[in-house]
N, C-alpha and C positions, 0 to 999 in steps of 0.2 A: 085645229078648229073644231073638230069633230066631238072631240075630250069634253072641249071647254062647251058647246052649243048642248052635248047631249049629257053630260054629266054635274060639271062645275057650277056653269050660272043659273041653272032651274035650282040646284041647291041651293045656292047664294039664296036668291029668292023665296022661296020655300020654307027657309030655317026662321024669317020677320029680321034679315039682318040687311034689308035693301037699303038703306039710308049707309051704312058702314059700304055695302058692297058699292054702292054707284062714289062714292068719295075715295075708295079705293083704284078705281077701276079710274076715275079721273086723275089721279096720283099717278097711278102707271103709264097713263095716256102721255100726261106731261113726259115726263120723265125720258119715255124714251122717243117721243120729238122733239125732246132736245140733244139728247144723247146719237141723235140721227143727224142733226143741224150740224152738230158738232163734230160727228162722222166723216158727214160730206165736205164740211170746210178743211179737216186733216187733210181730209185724201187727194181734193183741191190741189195741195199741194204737193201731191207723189202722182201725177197722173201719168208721168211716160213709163210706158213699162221698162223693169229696170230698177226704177226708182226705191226699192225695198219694201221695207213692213208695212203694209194699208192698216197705221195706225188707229185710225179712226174706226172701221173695219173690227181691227181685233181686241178692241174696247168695249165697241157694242156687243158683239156675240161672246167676250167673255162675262159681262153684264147680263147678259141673256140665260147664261148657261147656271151661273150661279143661281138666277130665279127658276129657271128650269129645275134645280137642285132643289131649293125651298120647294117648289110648288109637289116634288117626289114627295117631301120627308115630313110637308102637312098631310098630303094624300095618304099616306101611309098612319100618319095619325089619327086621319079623319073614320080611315074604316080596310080593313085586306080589299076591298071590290073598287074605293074610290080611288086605292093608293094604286093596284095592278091596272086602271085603264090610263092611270096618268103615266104612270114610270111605260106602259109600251108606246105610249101616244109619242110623248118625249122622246123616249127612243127614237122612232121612225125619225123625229124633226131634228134631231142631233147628228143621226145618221148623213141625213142632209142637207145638215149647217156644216157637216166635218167634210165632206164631196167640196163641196162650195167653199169653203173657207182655204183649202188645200188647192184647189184649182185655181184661186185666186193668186194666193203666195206663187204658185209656179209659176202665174203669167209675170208677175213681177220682180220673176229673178230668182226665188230662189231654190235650190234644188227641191228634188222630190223628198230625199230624206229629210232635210229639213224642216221643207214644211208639210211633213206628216209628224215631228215631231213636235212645232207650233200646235198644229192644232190639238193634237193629243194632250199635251200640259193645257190648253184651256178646255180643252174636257175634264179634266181632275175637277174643275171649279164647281162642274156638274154634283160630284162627290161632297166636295165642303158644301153647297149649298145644300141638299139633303140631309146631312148628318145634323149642320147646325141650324137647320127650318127644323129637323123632329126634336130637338132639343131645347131650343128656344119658345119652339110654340106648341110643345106638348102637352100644357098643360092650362092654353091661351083660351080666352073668353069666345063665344061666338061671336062678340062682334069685332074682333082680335082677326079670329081664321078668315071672316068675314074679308074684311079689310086685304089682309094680306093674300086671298086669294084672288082679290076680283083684281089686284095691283100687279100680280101675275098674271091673270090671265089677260090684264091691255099687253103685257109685255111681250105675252106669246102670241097674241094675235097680231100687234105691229113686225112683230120679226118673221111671221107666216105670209102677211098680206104687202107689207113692205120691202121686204128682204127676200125671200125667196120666190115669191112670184114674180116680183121684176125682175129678178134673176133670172128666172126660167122664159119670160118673153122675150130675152135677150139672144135668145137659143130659137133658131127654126122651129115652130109649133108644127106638131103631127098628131094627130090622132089618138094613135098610141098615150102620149105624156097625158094630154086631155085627162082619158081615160084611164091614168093610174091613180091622176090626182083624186076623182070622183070615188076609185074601186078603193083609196086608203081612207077618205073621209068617209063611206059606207061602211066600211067594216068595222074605223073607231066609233061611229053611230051606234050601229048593232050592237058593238060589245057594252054599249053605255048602257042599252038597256036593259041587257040580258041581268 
């Protein structure tokens, strides 16, 4: 969130490409509420634990992961300073879509090897999406990055604000968690502006 408030959408804005960014940014809105709709009715039906893969689940954060990829491999196209606060930002939120994603599979059966090896193959996706976002869109108009970055960034907000925050209220709140989530959006703040 940090990436996107202190870096991405002042850009967006800034570059005259606001008519591209808010049709973007409404593209990605869609997109992944329905892809969430779609989520919840899979899983609907795997709800006893046991039940296997939380298809719907590992649809979305492999969808997620790929635009996470794209959003590295424009970033890195855009500029070295815009490309390094995306790829650590991403990082940090992969790190803990891959906690989550893997604590998830365990609860529903399946070993730990297993599913650290699920979630790891929909990390790769992270990789094809960066390779083929700096390849694709290398060489893309601004109101091209425009577009495709504000469609990323509803994606990575919905999967931040949807996804892993209800996730974490689901967990006894303490003080501490509060306070890491504030100390990791300060830091990607600050590095936005430096």
């Amino acid at each position: 969130m940090a990436a996107l408030a202190g870096e991405v959408l002042p850009d967006l804005r800034n570059e005259g490409s606001l008519p591209w960014a808010i049709a973007g940014f409404v593209a990605g809105t869609a997109v992944m509420l329905a892809l969430g709709a779609l989520g919840r009715r899979l899983e609907q039906k795997q709800e006893t634990p046991g039940s296997g893969l939380p298809v719907g689940l590992l649809v979305a954060v492999g969808i997620d992961l790929l635009l996470d990829g794209i959003l590295v491999g424009l970033g890195a196209s855009l500029g070295a300073r815009q490309g390094l606060i995306l790829t650590i930002a991403l990082t940090i939120e992969i790190l803990f879509i891959g906690l989550s994603v893997t604590i998830k599979l365990t609860r529903n059966g399946l070993s730990r090897t297993r599913a650290v090896a699920t979630t790891s193959s929909l990390g790769l996706l992270t990789g094809v999406g960066a390779v083929g976002g700096a390849a694709a869109l290398g060489g893309a108009s601004n109101q091209t990055l425009a577009l495709v970055l504000a469609f990323g960034a509803a994606a990575l907000l919905y999967l931040v604000v949807e996804e892993l925050l209800t996730e974490a209220h689901e967990h006894t709140e303490t003080a501490f968690l509060g306070a890491m989530f504030f100390l990791g959006f300060l830091t990607i703040y600050v590095m936005a502006g430096l």
